[in-house]
TORGUKE-338996 format. One record per residue (C-alpha): residue number from 1; chain; x, y, z. Coordinates in steps of 0.02 Angstrom, whole numbers, plus 50000, padded with zeros to 5 digits. Layout:
N
(NUM,"A",(X,Y,Z))
...
This chain:
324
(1,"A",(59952,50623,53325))
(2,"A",(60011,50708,53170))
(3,"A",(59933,50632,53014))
(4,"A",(60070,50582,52866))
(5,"A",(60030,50547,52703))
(6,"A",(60157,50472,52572))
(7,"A",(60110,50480,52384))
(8,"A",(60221,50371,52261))
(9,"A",(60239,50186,52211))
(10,"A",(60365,50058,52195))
(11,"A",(60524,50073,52320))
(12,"A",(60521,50242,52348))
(13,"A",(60346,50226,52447))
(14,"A",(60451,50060,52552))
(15,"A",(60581,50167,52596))
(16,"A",(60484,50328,52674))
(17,"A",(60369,50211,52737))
(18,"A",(60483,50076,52833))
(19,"A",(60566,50237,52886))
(20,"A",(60420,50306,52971))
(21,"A",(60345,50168,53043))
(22,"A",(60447,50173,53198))
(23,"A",(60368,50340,53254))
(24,"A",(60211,50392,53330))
(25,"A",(60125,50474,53177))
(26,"A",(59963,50411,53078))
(27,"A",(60011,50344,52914))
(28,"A",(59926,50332,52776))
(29,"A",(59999,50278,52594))
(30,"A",(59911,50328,52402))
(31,"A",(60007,50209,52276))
(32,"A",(60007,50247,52081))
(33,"A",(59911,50091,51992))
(34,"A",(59998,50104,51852))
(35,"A",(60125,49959,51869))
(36,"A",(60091,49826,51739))
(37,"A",(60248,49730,51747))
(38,"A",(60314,49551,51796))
(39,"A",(60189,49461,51908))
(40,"A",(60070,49614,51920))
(41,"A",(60042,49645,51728))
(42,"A",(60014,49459,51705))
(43,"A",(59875,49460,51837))
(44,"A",(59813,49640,51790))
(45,"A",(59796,49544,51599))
(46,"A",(59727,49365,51634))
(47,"A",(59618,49413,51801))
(48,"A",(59566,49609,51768))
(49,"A",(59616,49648,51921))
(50,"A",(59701,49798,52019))
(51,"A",(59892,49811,51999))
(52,"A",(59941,49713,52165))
(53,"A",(60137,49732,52166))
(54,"A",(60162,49913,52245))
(55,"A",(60020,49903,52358))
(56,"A",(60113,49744,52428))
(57,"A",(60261,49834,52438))
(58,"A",(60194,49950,52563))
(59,"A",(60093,49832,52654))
(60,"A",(60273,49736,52698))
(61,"A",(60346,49907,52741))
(62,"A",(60200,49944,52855))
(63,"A",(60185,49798,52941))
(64,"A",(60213,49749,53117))
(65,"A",(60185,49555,53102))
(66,"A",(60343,49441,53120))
(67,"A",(60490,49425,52972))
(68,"A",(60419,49245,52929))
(69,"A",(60254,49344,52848))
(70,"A",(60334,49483,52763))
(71,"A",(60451,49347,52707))
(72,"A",(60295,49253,52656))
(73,"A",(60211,49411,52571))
(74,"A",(60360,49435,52448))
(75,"A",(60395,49265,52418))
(76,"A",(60414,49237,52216))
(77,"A",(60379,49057,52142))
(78,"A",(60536,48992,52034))
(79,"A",(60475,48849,51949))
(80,"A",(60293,48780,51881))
(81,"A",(60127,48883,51822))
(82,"A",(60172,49020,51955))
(83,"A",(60336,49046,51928))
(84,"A",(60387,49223,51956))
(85,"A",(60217,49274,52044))
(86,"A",(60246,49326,52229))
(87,"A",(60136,49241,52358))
(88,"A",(60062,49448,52411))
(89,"A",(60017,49465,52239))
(90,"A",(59920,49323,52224))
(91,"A",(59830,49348,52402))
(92,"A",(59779,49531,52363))
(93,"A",(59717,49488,52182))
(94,"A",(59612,49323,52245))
(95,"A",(59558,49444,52410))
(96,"A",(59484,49571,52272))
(97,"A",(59381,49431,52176))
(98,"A",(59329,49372,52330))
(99,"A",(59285,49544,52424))
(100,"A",(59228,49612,52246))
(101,"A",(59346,49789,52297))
(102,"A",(59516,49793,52284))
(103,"A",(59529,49923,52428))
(104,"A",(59433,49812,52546))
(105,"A",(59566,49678,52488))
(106,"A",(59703,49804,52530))
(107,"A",(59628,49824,52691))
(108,"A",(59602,49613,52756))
(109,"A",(59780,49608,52697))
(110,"A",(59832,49755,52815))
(111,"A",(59743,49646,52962))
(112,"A",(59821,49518,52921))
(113,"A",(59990,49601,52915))
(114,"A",(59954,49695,53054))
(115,"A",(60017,49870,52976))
(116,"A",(60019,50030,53060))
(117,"A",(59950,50146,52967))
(118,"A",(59822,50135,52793))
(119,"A",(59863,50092,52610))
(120,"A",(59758,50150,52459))
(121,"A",(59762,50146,52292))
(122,"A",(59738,50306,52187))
(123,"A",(59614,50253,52083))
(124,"A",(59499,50110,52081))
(125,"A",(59496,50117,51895))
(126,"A",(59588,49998,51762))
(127,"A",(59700,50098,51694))
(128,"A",(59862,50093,51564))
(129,"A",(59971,50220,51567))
(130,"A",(60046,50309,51382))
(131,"A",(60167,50392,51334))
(132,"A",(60190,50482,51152))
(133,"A",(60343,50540,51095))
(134,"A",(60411,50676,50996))
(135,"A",(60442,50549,50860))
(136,"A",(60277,50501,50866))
(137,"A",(60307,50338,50925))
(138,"A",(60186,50284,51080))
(139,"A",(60254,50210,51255))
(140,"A",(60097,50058,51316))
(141,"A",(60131,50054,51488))
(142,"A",(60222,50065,51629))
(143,"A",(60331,49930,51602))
(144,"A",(60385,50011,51424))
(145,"A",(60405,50175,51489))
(146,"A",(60510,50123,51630))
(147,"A",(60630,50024,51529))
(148,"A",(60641,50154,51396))
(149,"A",(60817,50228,51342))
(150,"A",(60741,50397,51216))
(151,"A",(60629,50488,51361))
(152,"A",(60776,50627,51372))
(153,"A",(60750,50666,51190))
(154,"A",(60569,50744,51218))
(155,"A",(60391,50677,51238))
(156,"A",(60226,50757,51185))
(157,"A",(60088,50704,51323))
(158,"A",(60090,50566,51471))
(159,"A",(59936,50495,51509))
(160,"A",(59816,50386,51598))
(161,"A",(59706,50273,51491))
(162,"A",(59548,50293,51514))
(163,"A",(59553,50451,51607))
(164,"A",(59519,50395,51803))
(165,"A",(59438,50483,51939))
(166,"A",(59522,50484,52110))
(167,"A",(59479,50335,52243))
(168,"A",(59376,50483,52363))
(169,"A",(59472,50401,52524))
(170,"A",(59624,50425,52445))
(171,"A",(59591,50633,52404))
(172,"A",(59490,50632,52600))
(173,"A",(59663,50560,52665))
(174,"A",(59780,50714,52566))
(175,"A",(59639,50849,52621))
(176,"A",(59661,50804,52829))
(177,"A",(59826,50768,52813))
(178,"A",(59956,50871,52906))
(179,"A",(60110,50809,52808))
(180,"A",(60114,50747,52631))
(181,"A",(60264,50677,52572))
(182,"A",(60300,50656,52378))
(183,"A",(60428,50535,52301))
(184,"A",(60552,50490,52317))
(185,"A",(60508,50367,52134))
(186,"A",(60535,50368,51981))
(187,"A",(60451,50521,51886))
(188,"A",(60359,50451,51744))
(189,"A",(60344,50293,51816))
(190,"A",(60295,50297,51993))
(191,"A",(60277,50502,52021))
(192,"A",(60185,50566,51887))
(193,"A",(60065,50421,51874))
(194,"A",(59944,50481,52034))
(195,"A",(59957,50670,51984))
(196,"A",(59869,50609,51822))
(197,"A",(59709,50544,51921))
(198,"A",(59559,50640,51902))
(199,"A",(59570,50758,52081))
(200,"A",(59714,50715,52144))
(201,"A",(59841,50863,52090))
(202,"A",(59695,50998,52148))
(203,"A",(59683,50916,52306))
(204,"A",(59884,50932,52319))
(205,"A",(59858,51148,52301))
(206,"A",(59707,51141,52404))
(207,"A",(59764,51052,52544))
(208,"A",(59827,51147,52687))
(209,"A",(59959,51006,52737))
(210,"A",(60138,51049,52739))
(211,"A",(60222,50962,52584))
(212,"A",(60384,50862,52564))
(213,"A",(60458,50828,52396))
(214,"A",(60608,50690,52434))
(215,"A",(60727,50704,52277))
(216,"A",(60786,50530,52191))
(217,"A",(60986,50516,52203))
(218,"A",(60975,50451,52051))
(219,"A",(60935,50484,51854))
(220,"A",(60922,50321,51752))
(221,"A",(61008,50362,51576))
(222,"A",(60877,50373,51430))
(223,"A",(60735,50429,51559))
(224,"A",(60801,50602,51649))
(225,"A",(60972,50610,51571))
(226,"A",(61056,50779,51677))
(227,"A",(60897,50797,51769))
(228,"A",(60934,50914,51933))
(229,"A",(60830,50939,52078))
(230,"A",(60759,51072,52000))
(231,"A",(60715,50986,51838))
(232,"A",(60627,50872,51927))
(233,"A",(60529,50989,52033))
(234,"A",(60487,51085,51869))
(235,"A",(60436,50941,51783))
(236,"A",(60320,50890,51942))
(237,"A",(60249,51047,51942))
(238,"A",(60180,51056,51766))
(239,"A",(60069,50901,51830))
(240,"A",(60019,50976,51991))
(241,"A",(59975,51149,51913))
(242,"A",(60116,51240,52013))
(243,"A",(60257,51217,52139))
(244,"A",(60177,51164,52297))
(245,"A",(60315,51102,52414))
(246,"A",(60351,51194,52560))
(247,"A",(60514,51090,52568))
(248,"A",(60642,50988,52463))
(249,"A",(60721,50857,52539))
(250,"A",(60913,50833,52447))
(251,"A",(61050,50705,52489))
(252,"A",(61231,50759,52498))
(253,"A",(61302,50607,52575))
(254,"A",(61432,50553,52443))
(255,"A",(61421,50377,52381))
(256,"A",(61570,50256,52359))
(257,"A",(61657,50301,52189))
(258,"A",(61657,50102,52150))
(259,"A",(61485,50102,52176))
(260,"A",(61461,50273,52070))
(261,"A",(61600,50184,51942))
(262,"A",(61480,50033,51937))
(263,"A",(61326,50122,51869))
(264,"A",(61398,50249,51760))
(265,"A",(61315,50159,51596))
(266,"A",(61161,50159,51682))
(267,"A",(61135,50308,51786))
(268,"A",(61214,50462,51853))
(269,"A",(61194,50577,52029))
(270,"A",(61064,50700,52040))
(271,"A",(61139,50848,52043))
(272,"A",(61079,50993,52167))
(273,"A",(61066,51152,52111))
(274,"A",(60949,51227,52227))
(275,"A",(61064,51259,52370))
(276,"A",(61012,51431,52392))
(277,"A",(60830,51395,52399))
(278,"A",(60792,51402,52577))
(279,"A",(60658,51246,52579))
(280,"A",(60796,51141,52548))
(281,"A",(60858,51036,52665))
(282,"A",(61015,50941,52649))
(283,"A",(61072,50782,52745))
(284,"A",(61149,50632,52718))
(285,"A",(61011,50490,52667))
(286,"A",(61125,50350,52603))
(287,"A",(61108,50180,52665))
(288,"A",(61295,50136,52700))
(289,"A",(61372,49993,52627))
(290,"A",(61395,49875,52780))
(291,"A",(61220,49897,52835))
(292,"A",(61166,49844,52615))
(293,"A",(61274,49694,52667))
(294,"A",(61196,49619,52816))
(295,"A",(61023,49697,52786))
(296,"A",(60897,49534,52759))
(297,"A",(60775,49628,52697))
(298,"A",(60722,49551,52524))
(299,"A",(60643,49699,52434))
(300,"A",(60791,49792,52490))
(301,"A",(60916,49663,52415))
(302,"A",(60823,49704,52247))
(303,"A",(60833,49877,52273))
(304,"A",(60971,49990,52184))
(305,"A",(61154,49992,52275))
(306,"A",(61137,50170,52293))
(307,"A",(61004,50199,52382))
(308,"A",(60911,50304,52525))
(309,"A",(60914,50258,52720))
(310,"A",(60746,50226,52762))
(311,"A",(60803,50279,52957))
(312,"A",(60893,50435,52904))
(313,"A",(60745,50484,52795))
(314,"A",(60634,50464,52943))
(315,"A",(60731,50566,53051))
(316,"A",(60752,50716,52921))
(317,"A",(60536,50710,52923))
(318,"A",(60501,50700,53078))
(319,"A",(60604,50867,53137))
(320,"A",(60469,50946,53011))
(321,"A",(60324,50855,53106))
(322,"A",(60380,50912,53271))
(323,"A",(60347,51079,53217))
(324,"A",(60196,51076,53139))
C-alpha cells in the first residue's frame, strides 16, 4: 500500500483528502497551526491551546463513521456563551487538556471518528504567524493576513512567531512517504505556514517521495492579484529552498461565466502558463453545479462556489500512484 501524504490546511487539505479516502492508499495529513480565527483563535487565546479548526476539518474528511458524527463534529453553536464554537473544536481542545498533547487528542478523536488514515499537526508549538509589509506596516496573524486586501503590493518577510521546530512524526511521515501532495490552500495562509516550521522544507528536498503541487483555481484580489501557476510555484519555492515538484496539477475545466461574473470583485482564475512544462497535468477538477446543489456536506456548503472535485482530484492522483 502506497503511502500518501497531504501537506496544507483549511479546505484545500478536505478536498484532497475526502477525495482520497475512497482508495486503498495509507493516508496521512500535516496541517499548518497557524489558523487563529473564529472559534479556533478564541480557544487558542482564552485556553492556550493548539489551533483545533483545520485539524477537525480533516478528521471529518477522513472519517468513516456515520453522517450524524461528522454532522456532530462541525456543528457551530448559534446562540449563548458558545455561540459560534463548533462542537469538534471544543472536543479536540478539552481532549488536549485532558491528554496533556494535542497530537494524542488528534489521535482519540480519529478513534472516535473512525478515520482512515493519520492527522498531525506541524508543529506542537504555539505559534502566531506575521507578516511585514513593504510599508512597514505588520500583519498579527492568520486571520489578518487572510483577510488582507494590500499583499499584491509587496511584503518584506512572513514568519512564524516564535520560530517552531517540526512535530518529528510529522517530518518521519514526509521522509517514508511515497507521494506528497502540496496545496491546494491558500499561499500565505494555509501553504506557506508549514514550510516555515523548523525541518519541514529540508525534509520536502530530502525526501525521495514523488511530489504533487495541486494549483488553487483561484486568486483572492488584494492577496495574489494576477498570480499564475507559475507565480505560485515560484513563490513556494523560495520557502522550500527550490522547485521540488515532480508534477503540477492544473484545472482547465471552465467554470460557469455567472459564477465567474459573481466573484469578479473578489477574485479572478488562475491563469496557466505552464502548458509546455511537461509535469503538468491538466484535467478538469471542478465540482459541477448540480452536484454544489444537492451536496449535504456542510463544510462544503461553506466552501467557495468555484471550487475543486474532491472525486476528480482523486482520480488525477491516483494514476500517479499506480505508477510509482
Amino acid at each position: 500500500m502506497k503511502k500518501v501524504v497531504v501537506i496544507g490546511g483549511g479546505t484545500g487539505n478536505f478536498v484532497v483528502l475526502r477525495g482520497l479516502k475512497k482508495y486503498d492508499v495509507d493516508l496521512a495529513a500535516i496541517v499548518s497551526m497557524a489558523d487563529d480565527g473564529g472559534s479556533t483563535g478564541v480557544l487558542r487565546d482564552e485556553l492556550g491551546v493548539l489551533p483545533p479548526g483545520d485539524v477537525r476539518q480533516c478528521l471529518v474528511a477522513l472519517s468513516d463513521s456515520g453522517r450524524l458524527m461528522r454532522s456532530l463534529m462541525n456543528y457551530r453553536f448559534e446562540n449563548g456563551g458558545l455561540q459560534g464554537h463548533s462542537f469538534g473544536n471544543l472536543l479536540l481542545s478539552a481532549l488536549e487538556k485532558v491528554t496533556g498533547s494535542f497530537e494524542k487528542a488528534v489521535e482519540e478523536v480519529g478513534k472516535i471518528m473512525n478515520i482512515k488514515g493519520k492527522v498531525l499537526p506541524v508543529t506542537q508549538n504555539k505559534v502566531r504567524l506575521k507578516m511585514i509589509l513593504n510599508d512597514g506596516n505588520v500583519l498579527q496573524g492568520e486571520g489578518e493576513i487572510c483577510t488582507s486586501r494590500v499583499l499584491d503590493q509587496g511584503y518584506q518577510s512572513i514568519y512564524l512567531e516564535p520560530f517552531p521546530k517540526a512535530d518529528p512524526h510529522a517530518l518521519q511521515e514526509i521522509m517514508d512517504a511515497d507521494l506528497v501532495i502540496v496545496g491546494p490552500g491558500g499561499l500565505y495562509s494555509s501553504l506557506i505556514p508549514n514550510l516555515l516550521v523548523e525541518g519541514v522544507s529540508k525534509a520536502l528536498r530530502d525526501t525521495e517521495a514523488t511530489t504533487i503541487y495541486i494549483a488553487n483555481l483561484m486568486n483572492k484580489k488584494g492577496q495574489t492579484t494576477g498570480f499564475s501557476v507559475s507565480r505560485h510555484l515560484q513563490e513556494l519555492s523560495r520557502f522550500l529552498g527550490k522547485d521540488i515538484f515532480d508534477h503540477v496539477l492544473v484545472n482547465n475545466g471552465v467554470p460557469a461565466a455567472d459564477l465567474v461574473k459573481r466573484y469578479e470583485t473578489e477574485a479572478a482564475l488562475v491563469e496557466n502558463d505552464m502548458q509546455d512544462d511537461p509535469r503538468v497535468i491538466c484535467a478538469n477538477l471542478l465540482e459541477d453545479q448540480m452536484h454544489q446543489a444537492n451536496s449535504a456536506d456542510a463544510l462544503a456548503k461553506h466552501r467557495t462556489l468555484i471550487r475543486h472535485d474532491a472525486h476528480k482530484v482523486a482520480a488525477e492522483i491516483m494514476k500517479i500512484v499506480v505508477d510509482l
